[in-house]
Phi, psi and omega in degrees: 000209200277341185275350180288291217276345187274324191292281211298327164308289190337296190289314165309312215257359156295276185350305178291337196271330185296291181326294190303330164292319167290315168315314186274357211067008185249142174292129138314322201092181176278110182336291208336305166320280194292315179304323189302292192318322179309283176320299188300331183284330177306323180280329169284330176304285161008310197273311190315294206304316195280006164282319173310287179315344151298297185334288161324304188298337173280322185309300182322331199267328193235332171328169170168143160316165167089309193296146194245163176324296166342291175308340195267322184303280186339283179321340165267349172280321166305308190320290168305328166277342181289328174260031164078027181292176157212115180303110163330293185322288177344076171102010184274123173051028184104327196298123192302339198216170182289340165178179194282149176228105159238132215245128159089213044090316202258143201264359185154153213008097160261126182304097188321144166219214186247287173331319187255106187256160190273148177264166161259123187107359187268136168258142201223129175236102164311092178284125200212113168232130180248144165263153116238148195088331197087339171268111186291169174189147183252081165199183181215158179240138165249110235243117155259128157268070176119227179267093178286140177309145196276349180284340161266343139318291162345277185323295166316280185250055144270331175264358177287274268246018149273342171294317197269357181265339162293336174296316189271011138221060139303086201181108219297141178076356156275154180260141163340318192277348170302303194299322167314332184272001192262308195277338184271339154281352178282307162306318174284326174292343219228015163077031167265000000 
């Protein structure tokens, strides 16, 4: 799976960094050492990851029309502090809240408030970033409220399913721009 194929880069791409190196003359060190060094930050990511994705899954649980962005903040800080956590967002470069909220129209971080309350018919995608640890994690969910449109409905999973088509090329020695180009073809068929 994907942790076989992230070990078998990691080590090829030692490899090379060694070769490059005795070629330049400077030691490397020991693989070993460095693959260990690996594994651990992969595992503090890990942890990190399973506060986030609680984080969502408490958002997922307590939305509801009426309720405004603020609140969705609260829930994520509570959430996130409650399992030991630090809301990323908070205070990064100034930004006022525990996470991004954009409801609609707006394409990303939006600033939670009291004032922008969720509608029926509305979409809202929660950005949700954690330290743990010293170690981040990242994601968002986009959430449909009520009866939603159907063009907007489309959209929403076209764009899910441009993620999972970016994701199944995700893979060592492949490049960013494969997945972009998996994804801007998925999307221009489907008139995006």
């Amino acid at each position: 799976g994907i942790e076989i194929g992230i070990k078998q880069g990691l080590e090829k791409g030692i490899e090379q960094g060694e070769k490059q190196g005795i070629e330049k003359g400077i030691e490397i060190g020991k693989k070993e050492m460095f693959i260990e060094m690996i594994k651990e930050q992969i595992e503090g990511i890990r942890e990190s990851s399973k506060i986030n994705i609680a984080v969502l899954d408490y958002v997922a649980e307590n939305i509801r029309i009426g309720m405004s962005t603020e609140e969705i903040d609260r829930l994520v800080y509570e959430k996130t502090t409650q399992m030991g956590g630090i809301p990323a967002s908070l205070g990064y470069d100034g930004f006022p809240k525990s996470v991004c909220t954009s409801l609609n129209e707006q394409v990303c971080h939006g600033i939670p408030s009291e004032e922008v309350i969720l509608k029926d018919g509305d979409i809202v995608n929660v950005d949700a970033s954690t330290i743990y640890h010293g170690y981040f994690s990242d994601s968002s969910r986009m959430f449909m409220l009520g009866d939603v449109a159907p063009e907007t409905v489309r959209l929403v999973e076209t764009a899910h399913k441009c993620l999972e088509i970016g994701l199944e090329q995700v893979r060592p020695w492949n490049f960013l721009g494969d997945m972009a180009q998996a994804i801007n073809d998925f999307a221009k068929e489907n008139g995006y």
